[in-house]
C-alpha positions as CSV (number, residue, x, y, z in Angstrom):
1,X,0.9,-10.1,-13.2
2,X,3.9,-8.4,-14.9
3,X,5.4,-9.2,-18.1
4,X,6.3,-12.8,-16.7
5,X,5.1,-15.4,-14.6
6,X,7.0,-18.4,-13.5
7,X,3.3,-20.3,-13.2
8,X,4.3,-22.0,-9.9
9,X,1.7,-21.4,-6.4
10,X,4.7,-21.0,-4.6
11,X,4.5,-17.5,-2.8
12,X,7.7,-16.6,-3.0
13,X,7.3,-17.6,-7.1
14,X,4.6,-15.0,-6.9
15,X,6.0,-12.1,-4.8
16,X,9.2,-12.2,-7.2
17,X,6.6,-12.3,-10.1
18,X,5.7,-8.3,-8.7
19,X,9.2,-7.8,-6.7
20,X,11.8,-8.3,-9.2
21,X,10.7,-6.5,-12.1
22,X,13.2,-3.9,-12.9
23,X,13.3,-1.1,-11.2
24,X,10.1,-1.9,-9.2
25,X,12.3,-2.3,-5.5
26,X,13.7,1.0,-6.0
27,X,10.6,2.8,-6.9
28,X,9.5,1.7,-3.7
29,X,12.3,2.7,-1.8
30,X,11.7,5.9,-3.5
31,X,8.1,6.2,-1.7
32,X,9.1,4.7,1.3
33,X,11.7,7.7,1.7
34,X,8.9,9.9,1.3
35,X,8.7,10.9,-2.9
36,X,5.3,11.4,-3.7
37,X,5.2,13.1,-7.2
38,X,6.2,11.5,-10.6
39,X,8.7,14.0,-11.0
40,X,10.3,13.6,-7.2
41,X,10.6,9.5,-7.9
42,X,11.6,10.3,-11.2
43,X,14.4,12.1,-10.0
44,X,15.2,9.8,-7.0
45,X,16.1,7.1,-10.2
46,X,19.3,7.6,-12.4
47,X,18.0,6.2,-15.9
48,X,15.0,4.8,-15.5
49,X,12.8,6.3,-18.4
50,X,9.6,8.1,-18.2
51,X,7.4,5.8,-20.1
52,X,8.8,3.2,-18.2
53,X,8.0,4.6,-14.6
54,X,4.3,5.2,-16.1
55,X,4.3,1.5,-16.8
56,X,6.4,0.8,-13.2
57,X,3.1,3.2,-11.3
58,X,0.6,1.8,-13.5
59,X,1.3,-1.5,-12.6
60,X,1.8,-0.7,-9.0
61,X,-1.2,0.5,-8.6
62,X,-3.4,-1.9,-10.5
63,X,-2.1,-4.5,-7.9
64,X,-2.9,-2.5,-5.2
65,X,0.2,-1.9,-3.7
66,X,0.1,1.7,-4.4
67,X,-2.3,4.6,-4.3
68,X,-3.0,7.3,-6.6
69,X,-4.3,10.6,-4.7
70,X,-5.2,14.2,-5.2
71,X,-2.4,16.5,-3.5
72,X,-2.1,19.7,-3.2
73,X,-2.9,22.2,-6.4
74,X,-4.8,19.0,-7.4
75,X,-1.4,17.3,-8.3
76,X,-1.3,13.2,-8.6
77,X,0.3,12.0,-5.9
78,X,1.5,8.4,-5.1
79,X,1.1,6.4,-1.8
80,X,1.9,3.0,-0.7
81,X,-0.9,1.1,0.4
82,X,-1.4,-1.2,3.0
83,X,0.4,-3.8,1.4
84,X,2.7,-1.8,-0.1
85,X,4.0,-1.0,3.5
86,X,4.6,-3.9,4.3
87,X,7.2,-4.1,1.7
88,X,9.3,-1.7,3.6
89,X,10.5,-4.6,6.0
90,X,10.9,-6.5,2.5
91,X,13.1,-3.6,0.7
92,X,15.0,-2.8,4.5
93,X,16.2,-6.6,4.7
94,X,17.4,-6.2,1.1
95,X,19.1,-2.8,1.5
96,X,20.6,-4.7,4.7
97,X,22.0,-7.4,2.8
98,X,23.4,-5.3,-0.1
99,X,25.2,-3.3,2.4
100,X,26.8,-5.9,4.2
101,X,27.7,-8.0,1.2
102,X,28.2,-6.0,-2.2
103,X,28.7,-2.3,-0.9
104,X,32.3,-3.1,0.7
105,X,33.9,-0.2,-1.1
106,X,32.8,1.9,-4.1
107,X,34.2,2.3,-7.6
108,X,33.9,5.4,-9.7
109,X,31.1,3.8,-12.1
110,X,29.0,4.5,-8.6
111,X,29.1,8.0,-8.2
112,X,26.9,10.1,-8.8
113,X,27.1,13.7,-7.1
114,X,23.4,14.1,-8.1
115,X,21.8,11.7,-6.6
116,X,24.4,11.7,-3.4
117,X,23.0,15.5,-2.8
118,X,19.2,14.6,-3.2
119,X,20.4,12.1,-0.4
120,X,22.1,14.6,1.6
121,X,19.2,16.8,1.7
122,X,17.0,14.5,2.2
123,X,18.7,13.1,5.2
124,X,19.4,16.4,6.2
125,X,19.3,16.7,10.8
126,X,16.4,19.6,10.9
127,X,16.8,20.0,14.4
128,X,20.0,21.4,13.9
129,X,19.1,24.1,11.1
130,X,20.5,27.4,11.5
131,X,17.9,30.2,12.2
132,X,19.3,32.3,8.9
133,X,20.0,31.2,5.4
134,X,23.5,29.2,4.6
135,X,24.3,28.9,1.7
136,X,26.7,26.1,1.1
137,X,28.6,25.3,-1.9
138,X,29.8,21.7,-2.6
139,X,32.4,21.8,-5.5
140,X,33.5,18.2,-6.3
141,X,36.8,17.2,-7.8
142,X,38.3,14.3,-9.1
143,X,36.0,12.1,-10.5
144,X,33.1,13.5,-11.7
145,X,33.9,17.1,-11.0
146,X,30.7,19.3,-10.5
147,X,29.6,22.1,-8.3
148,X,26.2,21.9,-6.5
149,X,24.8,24.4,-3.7
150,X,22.8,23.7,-0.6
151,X,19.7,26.3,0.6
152,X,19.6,26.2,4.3
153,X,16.8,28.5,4.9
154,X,13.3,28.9,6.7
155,X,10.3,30.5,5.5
156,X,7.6,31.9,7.8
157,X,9.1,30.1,10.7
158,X,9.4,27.0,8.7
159,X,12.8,24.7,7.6
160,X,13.3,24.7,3.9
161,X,16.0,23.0,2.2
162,X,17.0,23.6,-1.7
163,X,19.9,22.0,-3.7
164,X,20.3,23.6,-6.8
165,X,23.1,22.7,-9.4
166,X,23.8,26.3,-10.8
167,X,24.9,29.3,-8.8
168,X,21.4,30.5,-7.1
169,X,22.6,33.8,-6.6
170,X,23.5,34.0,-3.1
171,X,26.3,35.1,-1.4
172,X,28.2,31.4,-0.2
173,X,28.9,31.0,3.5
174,X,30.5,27.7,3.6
175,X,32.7,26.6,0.3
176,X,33.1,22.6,0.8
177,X,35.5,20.9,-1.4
178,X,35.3,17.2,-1.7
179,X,36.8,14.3,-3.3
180,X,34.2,12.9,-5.2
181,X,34.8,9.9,-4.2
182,X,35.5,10.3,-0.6
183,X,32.4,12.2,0.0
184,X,30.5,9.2,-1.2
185,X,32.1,6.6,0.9
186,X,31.4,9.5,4.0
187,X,27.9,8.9,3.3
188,X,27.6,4.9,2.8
189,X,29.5,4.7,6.2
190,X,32.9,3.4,4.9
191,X,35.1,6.6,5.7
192,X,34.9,8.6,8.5
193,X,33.8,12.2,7.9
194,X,36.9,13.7,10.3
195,X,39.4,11.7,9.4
196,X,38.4,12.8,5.5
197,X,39.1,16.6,7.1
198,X,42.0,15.8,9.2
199,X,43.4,13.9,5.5
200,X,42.6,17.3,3.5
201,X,40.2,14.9,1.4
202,X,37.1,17.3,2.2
203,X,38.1,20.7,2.5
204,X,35.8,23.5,4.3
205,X,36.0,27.2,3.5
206,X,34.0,29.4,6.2
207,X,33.2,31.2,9.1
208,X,34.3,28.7,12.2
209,X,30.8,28.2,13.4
210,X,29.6,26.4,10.2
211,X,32.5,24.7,9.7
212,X,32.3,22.6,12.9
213,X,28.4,22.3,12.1
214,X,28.9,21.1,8.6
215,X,29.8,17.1,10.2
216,X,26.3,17.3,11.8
217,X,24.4,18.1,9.0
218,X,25.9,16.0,6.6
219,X,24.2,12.9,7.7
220,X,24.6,9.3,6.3
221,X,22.9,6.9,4.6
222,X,20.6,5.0,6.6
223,X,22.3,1.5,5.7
224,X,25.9,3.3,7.0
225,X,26.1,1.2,10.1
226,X,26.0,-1.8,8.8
227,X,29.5,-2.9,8.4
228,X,30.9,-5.1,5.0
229,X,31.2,-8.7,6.0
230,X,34.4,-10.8,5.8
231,X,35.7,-11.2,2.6
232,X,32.2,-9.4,1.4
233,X,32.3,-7.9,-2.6
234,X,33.1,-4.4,-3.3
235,X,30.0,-4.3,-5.6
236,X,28.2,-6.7,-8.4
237,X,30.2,-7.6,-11.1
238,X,27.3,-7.3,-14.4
239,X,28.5,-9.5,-17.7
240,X,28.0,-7.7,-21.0
């Protein structure tokens, strides 16, 4: 199957033979959260390589468990097949577990502004989008300082929704400044997003309207709710 096999019938020996190859569970995530194109999942992966998400797909798909297709301007597109969905119970228990067990708290080796704004946009309440573009600026200081902006905009009637980590040009409507690391533990659900304005941790900078809209369209992640567990980890300790 992959590039080992513990030759045992057992079929949890044999899932694991597919499951826990490196980066594999994430690449699925990536799909399950809706990344179709090799550059999208590439993206939605801090330091995975190129050549090795070719090998990742190619594998993928030659057990079945994803789908190449033909999108839109021809482009290759990747699906989960139907075996491949049922993973997403699979990678939703895990997720489940890490939350409640090794996400207690975060160190500053986790953050990653990058990645945390993919997430933010992707999670991001359409329902609630204004009628006219917003553009919001996210400057983050203390660890990792870096400034990233948010495109709330639609376009012939429709929701769009750009980040972009240069100035795009635009006039900013709401200026959010953020503890780096506060404005991650907002989003993994171990802060509260008021009490990080009330404690001048997250800062907003704009008309009154947007500011009391800006806690509904943050969002969280979807794992948020799950609280840590009694004497759980703050994260997995890796030996060098």
């Amino acid at each position: 199957m992959g590039n080992f096999s513990y030759n045992i019938f057992c079929p949890v020996a044999k899932a694991s033979e597919l499951f826990a190859e490196r980066w594999t569970p994430l690449i699925l995530h990536e799909l399950m959260m809706g990344s179709r194109r090799f550059n999208e999942i590439e993206a939605g992966l801090p330091g995975v390589s190129k050549a090795l998400l070719s090998q990742r797909l190619r594998f993928l798909e030659q057990q079945g468990i994803i789908e190449r297709r033909s999108g839109p301007r021809r482009h290759v597109e990747y699906h989960l097949s139907q075996s491949g969905r049922e993973l997403e119970a699979v990678i939703e228990c895990l997720g489940n577990w890490g939350q409640r067990w090794f996400n207690g708290d975060l160190r500053p080796s986790d953050l990653d502004p990058a990645y945390l704004m993919r997430s933010i946009r992707r999670r991001f309440p359409l329902e609630r989008m204004p009628e006219h573009r917003v553009v919001v600026r996210f400057d983050f200081v203390g660890d990792r300082k870096e400034s990233w902006w948010l495109l709330l905009k639609r376009s012939r009637g429709h929701p769009e929704l750009e980040i972009c980590n240069h100035d795009p040009g635009y006039e900013v409507d709401l200026r959010v400044t953020a503890d780096t690391l506060t404005l991650h533990r907002v989003w993994v659900g171990r802060r509260n997003i008021f009490e990080a304005l009330d404690s001048g941790l997250i800062r907003l900078e704009g008309p009154p309207d947007l500011e009391r809209a800006f806690p509904t369209w943050l969002g969280r992640s979807p794992f948020a709710v799950i609280p840590p567990a009694p004497g759980a980890s703050s994260g997995v300790r890796v030996g060098r």
